[in-house]
C-alpha positions as CSV (number, residue, x, y, z in Angstrom):
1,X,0.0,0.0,0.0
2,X,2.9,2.2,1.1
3,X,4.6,1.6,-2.5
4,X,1.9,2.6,-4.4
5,X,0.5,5.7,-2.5
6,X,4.4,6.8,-3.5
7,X,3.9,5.9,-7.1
8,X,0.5,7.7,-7.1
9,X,2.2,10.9,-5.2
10,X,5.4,11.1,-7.9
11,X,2.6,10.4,-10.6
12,X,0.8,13.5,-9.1
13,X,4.4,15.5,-9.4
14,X,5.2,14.2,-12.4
15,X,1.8,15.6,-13.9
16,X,2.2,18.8,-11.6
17,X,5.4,19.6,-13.4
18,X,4.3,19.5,-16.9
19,X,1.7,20.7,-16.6
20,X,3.5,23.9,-15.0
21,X,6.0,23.8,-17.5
22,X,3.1,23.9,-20.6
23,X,2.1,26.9,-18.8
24,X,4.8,28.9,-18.5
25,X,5.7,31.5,-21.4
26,X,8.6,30.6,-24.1
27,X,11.5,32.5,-25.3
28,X,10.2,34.6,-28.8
29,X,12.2,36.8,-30.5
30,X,10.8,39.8,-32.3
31,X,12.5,41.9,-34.8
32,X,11.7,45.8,-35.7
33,X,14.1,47.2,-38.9
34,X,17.6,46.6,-37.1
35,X,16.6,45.6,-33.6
36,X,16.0,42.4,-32.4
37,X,14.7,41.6,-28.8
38,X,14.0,38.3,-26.8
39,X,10.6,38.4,-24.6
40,X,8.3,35.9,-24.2
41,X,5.3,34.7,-25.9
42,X,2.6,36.4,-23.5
43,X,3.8,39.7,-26.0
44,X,2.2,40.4,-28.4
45,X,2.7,43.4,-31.5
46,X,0.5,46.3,-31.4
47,X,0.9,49.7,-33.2
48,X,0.9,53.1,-31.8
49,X,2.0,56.1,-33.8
50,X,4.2,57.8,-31.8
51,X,6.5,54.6,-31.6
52,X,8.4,52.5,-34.0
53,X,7.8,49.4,-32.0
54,X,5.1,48.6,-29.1
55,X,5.6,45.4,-27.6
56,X,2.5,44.1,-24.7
57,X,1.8,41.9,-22.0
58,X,-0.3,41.1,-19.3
59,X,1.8,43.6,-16.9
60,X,4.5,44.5,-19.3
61,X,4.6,47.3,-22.7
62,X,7.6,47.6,-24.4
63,X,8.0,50.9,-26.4
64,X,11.0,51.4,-28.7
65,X,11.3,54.8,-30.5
66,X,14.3,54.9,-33.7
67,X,16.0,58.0,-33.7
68,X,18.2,58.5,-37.2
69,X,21.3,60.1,-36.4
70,X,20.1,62.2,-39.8
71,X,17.8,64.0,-37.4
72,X,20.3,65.9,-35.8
73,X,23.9,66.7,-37.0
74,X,26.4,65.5,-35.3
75,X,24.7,62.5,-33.0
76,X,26.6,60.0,-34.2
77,X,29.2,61.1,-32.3
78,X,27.3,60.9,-29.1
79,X,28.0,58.5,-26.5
80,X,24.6,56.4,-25.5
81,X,25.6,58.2,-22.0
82,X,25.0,61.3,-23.5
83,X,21.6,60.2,-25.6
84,X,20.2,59.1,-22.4
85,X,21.0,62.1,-20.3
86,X,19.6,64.5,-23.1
87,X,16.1,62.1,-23.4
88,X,16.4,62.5,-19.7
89,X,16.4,66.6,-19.9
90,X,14.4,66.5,-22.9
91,X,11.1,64.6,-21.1
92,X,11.7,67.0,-18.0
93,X,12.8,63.3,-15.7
94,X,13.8,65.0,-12.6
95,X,15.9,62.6,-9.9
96,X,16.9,60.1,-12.5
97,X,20.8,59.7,-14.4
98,X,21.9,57.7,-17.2
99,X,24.2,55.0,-16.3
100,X,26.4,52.3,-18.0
101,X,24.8,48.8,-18.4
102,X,27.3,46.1,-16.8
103,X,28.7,45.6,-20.2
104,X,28.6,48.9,-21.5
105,X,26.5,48.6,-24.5
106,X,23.6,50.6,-23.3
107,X,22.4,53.6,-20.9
108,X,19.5,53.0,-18.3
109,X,17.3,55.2,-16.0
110,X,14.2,54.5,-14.4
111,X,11.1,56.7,-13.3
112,X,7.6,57.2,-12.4
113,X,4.6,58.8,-14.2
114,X,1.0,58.8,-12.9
115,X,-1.1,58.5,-15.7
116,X,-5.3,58.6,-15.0
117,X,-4.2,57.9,-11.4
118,X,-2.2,54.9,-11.8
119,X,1.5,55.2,-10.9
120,X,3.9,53.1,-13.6
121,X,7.7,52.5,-13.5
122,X,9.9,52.5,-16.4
123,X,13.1,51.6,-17.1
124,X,14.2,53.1,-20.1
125,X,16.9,52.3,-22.0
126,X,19.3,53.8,-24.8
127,X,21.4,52.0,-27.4
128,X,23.3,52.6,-30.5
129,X,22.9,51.4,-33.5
130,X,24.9,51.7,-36.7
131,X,22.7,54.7,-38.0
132,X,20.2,56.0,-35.2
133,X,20.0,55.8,-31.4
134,X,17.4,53.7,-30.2
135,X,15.0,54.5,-26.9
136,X,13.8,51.2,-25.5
137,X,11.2,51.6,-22.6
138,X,9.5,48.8,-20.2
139,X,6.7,49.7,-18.1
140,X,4.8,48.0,-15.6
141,X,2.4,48.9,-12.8
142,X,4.7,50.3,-9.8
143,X,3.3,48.0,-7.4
144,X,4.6,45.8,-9.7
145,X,8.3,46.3,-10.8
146,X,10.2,45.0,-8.3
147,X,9.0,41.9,-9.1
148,X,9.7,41.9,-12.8
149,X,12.7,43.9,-12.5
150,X,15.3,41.5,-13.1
151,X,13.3,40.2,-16.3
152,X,12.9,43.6,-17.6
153,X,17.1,44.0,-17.3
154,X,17.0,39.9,-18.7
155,X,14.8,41.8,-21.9
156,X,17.4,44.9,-22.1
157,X,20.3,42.3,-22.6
158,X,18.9,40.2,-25.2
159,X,18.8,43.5,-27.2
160,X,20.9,42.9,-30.8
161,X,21.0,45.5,-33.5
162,X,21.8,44.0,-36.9
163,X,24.8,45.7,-38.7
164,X,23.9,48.2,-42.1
165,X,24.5,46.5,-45.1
């Protein structure tokens, strides 16, 4: 009797597990122009107009914006440092600084906004490309983003900008 109660209960796991495991979001990759970026499949593609890119979840958006170094003279030459300090100063951010990912290859900062009474976090970040600086934002509920705060960073890294041709 013993024996089989602990073949029903690892049955019972067994089961558990897959079933958990069917559940759970995979890895999907989508790709915008030059920019590539790993989420999961609870995303899904929308359009807005003031973005190239709008990315959402259940608790998740993903905004990118593409801004051609042709836009302004002399960008190219910026640092992604000194892109994300000036969207910093240019969206009136007060409190927040562009840093240096781990690895270098992007700027972050994060913030607040209220918007129709509900308080959002964003971590915003800024990268390079070969011809235009790119604005990548996540944003969650700010009850929230602790708790997705090292997936959002897990997002920002996956982050690959193809080379121009």
């Amino acid at each position: 009797m013993k024996r089989l109660l602990k073949i029903v209960a690892l049955c019972l796991i067994f089961c558990m597990t897959v079933a958990m495991s069917a559940c759970a979001p995979s890895a999907k990759t989508f790709t915008k122009l030059e920019m590539s970026i790993e989420l999961n499949t609870d995303f899904v593609e929308k359009t807005i107009i003031s973005q190239t890119v709008y990315y959402e979840s259940k608790d998740v958006i993903v905004t990118a914006l593409r801004e051609p170094f042709t836009l302004l003279s002399g960008t190219e030459n910026w640092s992604v440092s000194k892109y994300g300090q000036t969207c910093i100063t240019a969206n009136a951010l007060t409190g927040c600084t562009a840093q240096l990912s781990q690895d270098g290859t992007y700027a972050y900062f994060t913030y607040t906004k209220e918007l129709n009474g509900v308080e959002y976090t964003y971590l915003a970040t800024c990268h390079k490309a070969d011809e235009a600086f790119w604005l990548i934002q996540f944003a969650t509920f700010s009850s929230k983003y602790e708790s997705v705060k090292t997936q959002l960073f897990e997002y920002a890294e996956s982050i690959q900008f193809a080379s121009a041709q």
